[in-house]
C-alpha positions as CSV (number, residue, x, y, z in Angstrom):
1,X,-15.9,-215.9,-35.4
2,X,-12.6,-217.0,-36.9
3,X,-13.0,-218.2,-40.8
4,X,-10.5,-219.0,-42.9
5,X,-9.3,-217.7,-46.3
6,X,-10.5,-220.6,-48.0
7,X,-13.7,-220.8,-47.0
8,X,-14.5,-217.4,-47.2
9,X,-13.4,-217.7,-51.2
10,X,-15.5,-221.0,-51.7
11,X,-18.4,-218.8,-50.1
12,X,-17.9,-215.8,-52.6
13,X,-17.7,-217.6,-55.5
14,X,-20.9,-219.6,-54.8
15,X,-22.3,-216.5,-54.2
16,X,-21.4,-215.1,-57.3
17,X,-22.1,-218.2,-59.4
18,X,-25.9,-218.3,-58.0
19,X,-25.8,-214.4,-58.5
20,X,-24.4,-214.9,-62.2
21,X,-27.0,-218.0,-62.9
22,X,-30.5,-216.3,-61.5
23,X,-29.7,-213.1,-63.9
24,X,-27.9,-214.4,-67.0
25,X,-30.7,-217.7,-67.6
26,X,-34.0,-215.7,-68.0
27,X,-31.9,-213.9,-70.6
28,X,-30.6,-216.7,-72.8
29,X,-33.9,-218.1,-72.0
30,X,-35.9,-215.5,-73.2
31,X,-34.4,-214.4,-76.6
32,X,-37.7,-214.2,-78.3
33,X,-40.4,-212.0,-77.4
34,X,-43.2,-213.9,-75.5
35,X,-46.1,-215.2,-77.2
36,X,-47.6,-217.0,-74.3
37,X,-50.1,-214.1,-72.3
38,X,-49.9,-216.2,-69.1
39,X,-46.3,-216.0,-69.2
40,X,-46.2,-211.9,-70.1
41,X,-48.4,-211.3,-67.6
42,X,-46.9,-213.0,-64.8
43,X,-43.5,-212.3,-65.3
44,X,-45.5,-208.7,-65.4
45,X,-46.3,-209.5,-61.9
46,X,-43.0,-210.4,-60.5
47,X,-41.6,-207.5,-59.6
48,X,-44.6,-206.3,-58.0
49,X,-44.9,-209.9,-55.8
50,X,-41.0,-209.4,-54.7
51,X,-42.0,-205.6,-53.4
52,X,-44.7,-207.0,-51.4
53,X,-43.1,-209.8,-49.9
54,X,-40.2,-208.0,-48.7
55,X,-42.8,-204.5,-47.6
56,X,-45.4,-205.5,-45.9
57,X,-43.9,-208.3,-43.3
58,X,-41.4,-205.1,-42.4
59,X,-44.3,-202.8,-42.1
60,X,-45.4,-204.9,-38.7
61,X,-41.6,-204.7,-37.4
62,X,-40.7,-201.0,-38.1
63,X,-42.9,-200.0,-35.5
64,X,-42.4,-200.8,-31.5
65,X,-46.7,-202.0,-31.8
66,X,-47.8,-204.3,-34.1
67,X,-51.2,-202.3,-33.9
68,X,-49.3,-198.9,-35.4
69,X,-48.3,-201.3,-38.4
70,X,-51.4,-202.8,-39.3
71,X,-53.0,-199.6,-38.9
72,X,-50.6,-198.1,-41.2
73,X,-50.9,-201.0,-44.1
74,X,-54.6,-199.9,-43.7
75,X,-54.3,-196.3,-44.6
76,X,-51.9,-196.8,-46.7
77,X,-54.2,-199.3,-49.1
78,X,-56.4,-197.0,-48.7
79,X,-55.2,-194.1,-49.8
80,X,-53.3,-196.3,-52.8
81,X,-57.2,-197.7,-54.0
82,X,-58.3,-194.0,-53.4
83,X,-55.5,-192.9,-56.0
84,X,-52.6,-191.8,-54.0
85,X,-49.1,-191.8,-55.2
86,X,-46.1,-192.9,-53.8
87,X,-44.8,-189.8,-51.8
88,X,-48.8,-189.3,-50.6
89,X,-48.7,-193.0,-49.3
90,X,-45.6,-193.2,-47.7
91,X,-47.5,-189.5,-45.9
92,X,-50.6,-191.1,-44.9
93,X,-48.9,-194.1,-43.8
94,X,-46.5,-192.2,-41.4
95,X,-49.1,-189.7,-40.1
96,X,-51.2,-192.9,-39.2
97,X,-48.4,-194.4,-37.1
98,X,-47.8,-191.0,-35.1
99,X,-51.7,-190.9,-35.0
100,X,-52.2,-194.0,-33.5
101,X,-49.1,-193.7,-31.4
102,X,-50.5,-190.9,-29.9
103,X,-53.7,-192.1,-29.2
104,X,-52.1,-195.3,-27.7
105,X,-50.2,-192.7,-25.4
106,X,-53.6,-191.6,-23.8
């Protein structure tokens, strides 16, 4: 694929204009501290939403069975609700895909 210079620099700087706008306009924004608690709480939330979106659709890829991920998403809320941390998670989660890998084996 052959592009030219000048595309290529139209691209970048679009890029970085879009890059530049989403981060610099919740700051000008947002001077003041919040005084709305719908707001607070669900730009609270945000980060946590972005996590999740990008996590758990590549929890069903990562594996070669669909049945491995799911299971894993499983243990893994489990063992979060049951008061795991990360590193303890990220464990149960991988011991459940060789688990199940293993019994799909069979």
């Amino acid at each position: 694929m052959n592009i030219n210079m000048q595309t290529y620099l139209i691209y970048l700087l679009v890029m970085a204009g879009v890059t530049l706008f989403l981060r610099a306009v919740p700051f000008i924004l947002l001077r003041k501290k919040l005084k709305s608690v719908f707001w607070s709480s669900f730009l609270a939330y945000v980060p946590y939403t972005v996590l999740s979106a990008m996590t758990v659709p590549a929890i069903f890829f990562a594996t070669d069975s669909r049945l491995t991920g799911a299971c894993a998403l499983l243990a893994a809320v489990v063992a979060s609700l049951l008061g795991g941390g990360l590193v303890t998670v990220a464990v149960v989660s991988c011991l459940t895909v060789l688990g199940v890998d293993g019994l799909m084996l069979l």
